[in-house]
C-alpha positions, 0 to 999 in steps of 0.5 A: 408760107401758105398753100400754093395760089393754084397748086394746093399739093404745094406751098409757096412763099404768100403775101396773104393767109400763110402762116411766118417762116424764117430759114437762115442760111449760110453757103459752105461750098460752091460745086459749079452751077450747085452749092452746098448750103447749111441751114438753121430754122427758126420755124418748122413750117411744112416744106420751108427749106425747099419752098423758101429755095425754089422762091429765091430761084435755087430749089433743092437738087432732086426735088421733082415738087419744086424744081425742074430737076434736072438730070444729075451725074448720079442717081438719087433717091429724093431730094439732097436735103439731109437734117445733119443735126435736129434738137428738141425739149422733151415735152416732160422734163424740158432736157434739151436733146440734140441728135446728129446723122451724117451725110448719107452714102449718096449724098457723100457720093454727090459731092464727090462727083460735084467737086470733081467737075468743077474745075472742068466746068469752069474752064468750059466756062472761059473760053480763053482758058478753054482754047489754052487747055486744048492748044496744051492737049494737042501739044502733049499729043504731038510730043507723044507721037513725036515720042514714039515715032522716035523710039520706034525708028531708033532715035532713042537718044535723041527723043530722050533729049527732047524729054529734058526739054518738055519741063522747061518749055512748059515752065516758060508757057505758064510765065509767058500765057498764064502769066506765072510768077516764079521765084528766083531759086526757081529760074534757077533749077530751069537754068541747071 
């Protein structure tokens, strides 16, 4: 890692006059386009995660200094970047000491959100999956209207009767779309 060749207020991964950096990496989680990464240093170089991040295209969510930053589902106050654990020999006595900080209240708030548009945005992503979420969405829509209607012009009994139809039929879309497979004992509950 060195200064960068034409921004000297950043650093970027040089071939020349930098001084060696290593980060190791492992991947926790994947949120969608994001991913939650843990780190482990071997050097301490001035902004080594975020310059080694943006070099392999994945910057650090929130880091206006080395990515594009794109707007996120919540507020941040800096980058998502959190020392979770940091060690060190005391310079006198050369005792090992260790200290651990949990996620932030904001980070952990991130997170949450992050997980919970994941499934959404990966049906976003297949557009087969997409057409059958939204045929799925108009057919709940239909058979509550349908519903309604039937309560409200005294067909109680009936609309009732289609109520003990909805499960099955919806068992029988996920075998026959989705391709589900069903246990025998399972056919069986439908047939009662």
């Amino acid at each position: 890692i060195g200064r960068h060749p034409s921004d000297r207020k950043k650093y970027a991964v040089v071939n020349e006059g930098g001084r060696h950096a290593c980060t190791h990496w492992k991947l926790m989680e994947r949120l969608g386009d994001y991913s939650l990464l843990r780190f482990k240093l071997d050097t301490g170089r001035t902004h080594q995660i975020r310059v080694h991040c943006a070099h392999l295209g994945h910057p650090i969510v929130g880091d206006v200094t080395y990515s594009r930053c794109r707007k996120l589902p919540i507020d941040l106050a800096g980058q998502a970047l959190h020392a979770v654990q940091l060690g060190l020999n005391h310079p006198i006595s050369g005792e090992r000491l260790v200290f651990e900080a949990p996620l932030p209240e904001p980070f952990e708030r991130l997170l949450t959100v992050l997980r919970a548009w994941h499934p959404f945005l990966a049906i976003l992503r297949q557009p087969r999956l997409l057409l059958l979420t939204a045929a799925a969405g108009v057919l709940i829509y239909v058979n509550w209207q349908t519903y309604v209607l039937g309560a409200l012009t005294g067909h109680v009994i009936e609309t009732s009767l289609g109520y003990f139809i909805n499960p099955i039929v919806t068992v029988l879309l996920g075998v026959t779309v989705l391709r589900e497979r069903l246990r025998p004992v399972q056919w069986v509950a439908i047939g009662l």
